[in-house]
C-alpha positions in Angstrom: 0.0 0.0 0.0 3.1 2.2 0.9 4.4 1.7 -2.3 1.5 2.5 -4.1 1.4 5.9 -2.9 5.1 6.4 -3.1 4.0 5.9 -6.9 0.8 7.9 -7.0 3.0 10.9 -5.6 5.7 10.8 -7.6 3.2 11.1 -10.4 1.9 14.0 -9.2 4.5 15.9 -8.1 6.3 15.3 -11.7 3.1 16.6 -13.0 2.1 19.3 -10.9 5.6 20.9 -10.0 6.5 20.2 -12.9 3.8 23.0 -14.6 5.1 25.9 -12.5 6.3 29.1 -13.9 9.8 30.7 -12.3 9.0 33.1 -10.0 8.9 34.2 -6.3 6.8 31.4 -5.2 4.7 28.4 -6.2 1.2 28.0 -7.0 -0.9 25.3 -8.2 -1.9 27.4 -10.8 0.9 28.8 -12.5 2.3 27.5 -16.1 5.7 27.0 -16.4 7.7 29.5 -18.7 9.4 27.4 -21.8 7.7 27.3 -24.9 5.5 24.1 -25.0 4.7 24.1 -21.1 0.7 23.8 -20.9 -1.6 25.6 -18.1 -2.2 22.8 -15.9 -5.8 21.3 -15.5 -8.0 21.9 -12.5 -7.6 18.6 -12.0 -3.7 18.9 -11.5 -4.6 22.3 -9.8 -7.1 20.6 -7.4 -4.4 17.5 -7.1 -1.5 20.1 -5.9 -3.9 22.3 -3.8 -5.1 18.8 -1.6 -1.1 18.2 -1.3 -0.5 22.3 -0.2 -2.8 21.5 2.5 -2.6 18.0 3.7 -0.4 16.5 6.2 2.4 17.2 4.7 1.8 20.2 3.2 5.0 22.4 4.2 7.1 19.2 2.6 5.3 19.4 -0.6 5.5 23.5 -0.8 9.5 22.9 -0.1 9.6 20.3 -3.0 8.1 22.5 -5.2 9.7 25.6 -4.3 13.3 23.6 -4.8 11.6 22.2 -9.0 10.7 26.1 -9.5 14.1 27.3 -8.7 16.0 24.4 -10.6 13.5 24.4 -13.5 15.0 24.9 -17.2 13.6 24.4 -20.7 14.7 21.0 -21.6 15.2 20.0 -25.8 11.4 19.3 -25.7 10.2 22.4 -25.4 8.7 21.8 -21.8 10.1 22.6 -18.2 12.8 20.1 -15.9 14.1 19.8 -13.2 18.0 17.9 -13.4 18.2 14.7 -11.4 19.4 15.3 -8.1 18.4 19.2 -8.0 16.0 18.1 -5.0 17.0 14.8 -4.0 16.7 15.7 -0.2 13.1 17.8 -0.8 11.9 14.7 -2.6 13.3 12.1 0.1 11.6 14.7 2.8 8.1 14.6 1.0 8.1 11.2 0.4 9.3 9.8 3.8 6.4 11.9 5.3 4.0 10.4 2.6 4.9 7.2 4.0 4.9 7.8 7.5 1.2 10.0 6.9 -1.5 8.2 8.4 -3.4 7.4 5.1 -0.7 8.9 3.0 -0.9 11.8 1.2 -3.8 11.3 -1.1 
């Protein structure tokens, strides 16, 4: 079951974060700033919000603080984030995920 949401969040942190524009701070709203980036659904948008404010909501802001920050325009057209750039945000999210009664979803 662990594993399963290990999985679920991974997806939607790639997908979520992944959407935001550079700037000051993050928002579940925000598209990202290279060329082929898309405006995120409200589905994503609703799906980022519930993880802003669930249990472990200030882990989830950090991780997606540290993808806004490290984000760059990759050969595609669409924003990255490097492997490694948050390594320690994403091991911080996704041990409380784990250790969240019910997860994080």
């Amino acid at each position: 079951m662990k594993l399963r949401y290990l999985v679920l969040a991974g997806a939607l942190v790639t997908s979520a974060f992944g959407l935001m524009a550079c700037g000051s701070s993050v928002s579940c709203s925000d598209k990202g700033s290279c060329s082929n980036d898309v405006a995120p659904t409200q589905a994503q948008i609703d799906a980022c919000n519930k993880l802003f404010n669930g249990p472990c909501g200030s882990q989830s802001k950090t991780l997606a603080q540290c993808s806004k920050d490290n984000s760059t325009c990759g050969s595609d057209g669409h924003s990255t984030v490097a492997s490694g750039k948050c390594d320690v945000e994403t091991s911080a999210f996704t041990t409380c995920c784990v250790g969240a009664d019910g997860g994080c979803f």
